[in-house]
N, C-alpha and C positions, 0 to 999 in steps of 0.2 A: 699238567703232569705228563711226563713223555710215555707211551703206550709201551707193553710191554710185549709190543710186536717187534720190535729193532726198527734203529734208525739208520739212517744212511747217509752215506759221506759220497754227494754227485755233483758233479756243476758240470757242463757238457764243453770240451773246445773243441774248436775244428782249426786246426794251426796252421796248416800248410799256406792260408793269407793269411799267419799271422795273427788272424782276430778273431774274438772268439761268435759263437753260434746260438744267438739266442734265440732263434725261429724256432729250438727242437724242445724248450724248456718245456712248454706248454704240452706235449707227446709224451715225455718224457714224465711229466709229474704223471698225465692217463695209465703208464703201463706200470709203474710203481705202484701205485693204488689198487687197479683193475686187475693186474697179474699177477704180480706181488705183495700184495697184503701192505705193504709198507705204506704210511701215514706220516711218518716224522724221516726229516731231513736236514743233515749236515752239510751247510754251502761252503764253500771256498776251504774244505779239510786238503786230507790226503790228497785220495784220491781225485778231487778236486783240482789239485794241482792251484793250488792258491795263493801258496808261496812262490809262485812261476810268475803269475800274473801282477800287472801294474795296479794301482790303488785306485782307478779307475775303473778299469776292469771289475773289480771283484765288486765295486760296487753296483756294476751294471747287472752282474750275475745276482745280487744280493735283491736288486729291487726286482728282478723279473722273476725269481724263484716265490718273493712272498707274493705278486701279483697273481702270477702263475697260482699259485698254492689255494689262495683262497677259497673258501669253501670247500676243500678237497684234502688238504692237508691238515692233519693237526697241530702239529708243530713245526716250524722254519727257524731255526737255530744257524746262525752263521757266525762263522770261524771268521776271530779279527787279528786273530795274532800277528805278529811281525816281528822284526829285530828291530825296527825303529820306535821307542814307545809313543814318540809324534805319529807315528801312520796309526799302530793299532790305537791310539784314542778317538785319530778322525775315524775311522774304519767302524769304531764302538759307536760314537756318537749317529755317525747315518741308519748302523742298522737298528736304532732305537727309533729315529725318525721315520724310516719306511713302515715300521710293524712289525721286525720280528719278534719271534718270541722269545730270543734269549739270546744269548753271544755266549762267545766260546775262545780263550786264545793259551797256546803253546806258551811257554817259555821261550825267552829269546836265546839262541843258541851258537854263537857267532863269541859275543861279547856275555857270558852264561853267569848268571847269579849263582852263588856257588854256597849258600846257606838259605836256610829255609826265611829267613827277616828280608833277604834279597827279596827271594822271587814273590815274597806275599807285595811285596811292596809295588812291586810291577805290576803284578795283579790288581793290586789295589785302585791306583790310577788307571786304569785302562776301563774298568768295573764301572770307577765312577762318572765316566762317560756314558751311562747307559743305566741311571738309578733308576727306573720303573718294570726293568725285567729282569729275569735273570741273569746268574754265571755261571758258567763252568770251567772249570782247569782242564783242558787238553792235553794229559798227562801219556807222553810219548818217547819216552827215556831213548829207545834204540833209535828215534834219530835228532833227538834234540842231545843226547848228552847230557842231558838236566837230572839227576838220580835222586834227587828228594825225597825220600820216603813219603807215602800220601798218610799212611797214620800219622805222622809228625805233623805235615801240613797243614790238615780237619782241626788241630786241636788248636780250638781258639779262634777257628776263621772267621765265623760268622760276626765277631768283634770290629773285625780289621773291614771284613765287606760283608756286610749287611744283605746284598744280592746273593750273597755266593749260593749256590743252588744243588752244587754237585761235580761231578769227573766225569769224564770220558777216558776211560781206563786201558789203554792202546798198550799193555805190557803184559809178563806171562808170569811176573811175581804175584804166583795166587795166593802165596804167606801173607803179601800187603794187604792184598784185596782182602780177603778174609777176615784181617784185621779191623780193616776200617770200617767191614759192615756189621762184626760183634760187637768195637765200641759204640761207632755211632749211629747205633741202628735207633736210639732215639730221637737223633737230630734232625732224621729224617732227608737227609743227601740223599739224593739221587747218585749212585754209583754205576754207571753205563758200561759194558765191558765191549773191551774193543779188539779182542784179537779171536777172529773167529772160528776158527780152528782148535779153541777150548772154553768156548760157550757153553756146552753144558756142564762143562766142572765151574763154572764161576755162575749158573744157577744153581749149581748144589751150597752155595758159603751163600746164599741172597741174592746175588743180581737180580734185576728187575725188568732188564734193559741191556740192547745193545748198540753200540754203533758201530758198523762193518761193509768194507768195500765189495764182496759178496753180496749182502742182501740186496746188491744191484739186482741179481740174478738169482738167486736162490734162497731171496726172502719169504718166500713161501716155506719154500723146506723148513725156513728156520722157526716159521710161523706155528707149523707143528710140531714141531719139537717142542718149541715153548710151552703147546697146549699136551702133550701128550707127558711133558714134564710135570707142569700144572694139576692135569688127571693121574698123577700119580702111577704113570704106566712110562717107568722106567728103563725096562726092557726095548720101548718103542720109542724111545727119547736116543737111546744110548744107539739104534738103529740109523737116526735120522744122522745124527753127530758121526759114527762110525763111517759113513757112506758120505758125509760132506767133504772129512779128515781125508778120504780114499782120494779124492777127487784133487783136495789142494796137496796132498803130498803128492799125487802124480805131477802137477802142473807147476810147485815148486822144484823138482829138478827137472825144469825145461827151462825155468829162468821165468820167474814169476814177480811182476810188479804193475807199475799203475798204465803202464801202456798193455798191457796184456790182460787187464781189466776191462778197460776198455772195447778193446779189441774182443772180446768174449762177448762183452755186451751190446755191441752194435751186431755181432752174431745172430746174437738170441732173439734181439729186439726189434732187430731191423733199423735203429733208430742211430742215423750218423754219429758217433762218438769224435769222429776225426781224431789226428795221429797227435803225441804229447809233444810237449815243449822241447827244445831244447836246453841240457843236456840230455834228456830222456831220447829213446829211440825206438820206435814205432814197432807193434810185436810182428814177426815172421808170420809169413803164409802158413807155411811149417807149423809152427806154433798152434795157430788158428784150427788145422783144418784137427791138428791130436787132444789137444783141450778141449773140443767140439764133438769128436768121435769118444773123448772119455765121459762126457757128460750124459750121452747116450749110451755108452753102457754099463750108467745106475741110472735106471727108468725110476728106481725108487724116489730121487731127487726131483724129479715133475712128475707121476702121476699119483700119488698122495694117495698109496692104497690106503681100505680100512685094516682098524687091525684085527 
């Protein structure tokens, strides 16, 4: 079962040859764990940039994160989605052969199933490339385009796949959410929420979990929150959230996404992120040095006073 620390959505490139950089995986899983609190890992997601990479690629990424991981992580969840449902079945089938412990894919969004008997069906076949572990729905409406209701989806799934395990809930409809964790709070889904910046209103409806391009870097913060949510000291929950919020709404109007993610975290970390793909384009010095000066002045966010 995934911790109710957050997971994270990371795979490392280093573009500029082109290829990616699997010398820093093994660094990279150290400072998540030892700095971060974070345990469980989303490969080849968003931030990831997964859907940038060849089916080669992610596999390389795929076996070096569960190798990587071992002993130190508890969960290695990799993202198989595609728009070809040939790629995401071979993409399912390897990450069942390496060890992960579950897969994960988007709807295909190009050629978009446009009723809920579509997309289960897509799912369906993809799932069954990987019968001994779990599933999850990658549920990412603002950039798949795919608007499924996930109440509508749950009901009846476990019929159609047997694995299905749960979402990664990447949308800000907290009506669905909240729905889906009142009905089927006995089914026992895993509903992961995935946009960080309203994390603790989606543990107030149940979440248990989250997966978030942040907790690259301020999976701690979020790690208290959780606990200060958990110990019923609301006040210091709404604290941690309040001064996250402060932080991405400064850094959302500078032009905020998956290369200025990065770029934050090779910051923080010291640990080469290298510049995204193209079409992406590499974040500003600029950028860098006010996202950096904004993080330092909410000390609250790394030094983890008591309360």
């Amino acid at each position: 079962m995934l911790s109710t620390k957050g997971s994270v959505s990371r795979e490392v490139t280093r573009l500029r040859s082109r290829k990616i950089n699997l010398s820093v995986i093994g660094q990279y899983v150290d400072y998540l764990v030892d700095k971060q609190g974070v345990k469980n890992v989303f490969v080849n997601g968003t931030t990831g940039e997964g859907l940038a990479l060849s089916s080669q690629e992610r596999k390389q990424l795929a076996e070096e994160w569960v190798n990587q991981g071992k002993k130190k992580l508890e969960h290695v969840i990799i993202h198989v989605g595609a728009l070809s449902l040939p790629e995401s079945k071979e993409l399912a089938r390897h990450a069942a052969e390496i060890g992960a412990s579950g897969i994960s894919a988007i709807a295909p969004f190009f050629f978009k199933p446009t009723n809920k008997g579509a997309l289960v069906a897509f799912l369906r076949e993809v799932a069954s490339e990987a019968p001994h572990i779990p599933f999850y729905y990658y549920h990412i409406p603002p950039l798949t385009g795919v608007k499924i209701c996930i109440e509508d989806l749950l009901d009846g799934i476990k019929k159609q796949i047997p694995t299905f395990q749960g979402v990664k809930y990447s949308d800000t409809d907290l009506l669905d959410f909240a729905q889906c964790m009142d009905k089927y709070n006995k089914e026992q889904f895993l509903l992961l929420y995935g946009v960080d910046e309203q994390l603790l209103s989606a543990l107030a409806v149940g979440a248990t979990g989250a997966v978030g391009s942040t907790y690259n870097y301020l999976g701690q913060a979020n790690n208290m929150m959780f606990q200060a949510y958990a110990n019923q000291d609301f006040a210091l929950a709404r604290k941690y959230q309040f001064c996250i919020g402060e932080f991405l709404s400064f850094v959302f109007k500078l032009g905020f996404g998956v290369a200025q993610t990065k770029a934050i975290m090779t910051s923080l970390s010291g640990i080469p992120m290298g510049p995204p793909r193209l079409p992406l384009m590499s974040a500003s010095e600029e950028f860098i040095t006010k996202a950096k000066a904004k993080l330092d002045s909410l000390p609250f966010l790394t030094t983890y006073p008591a309360k």
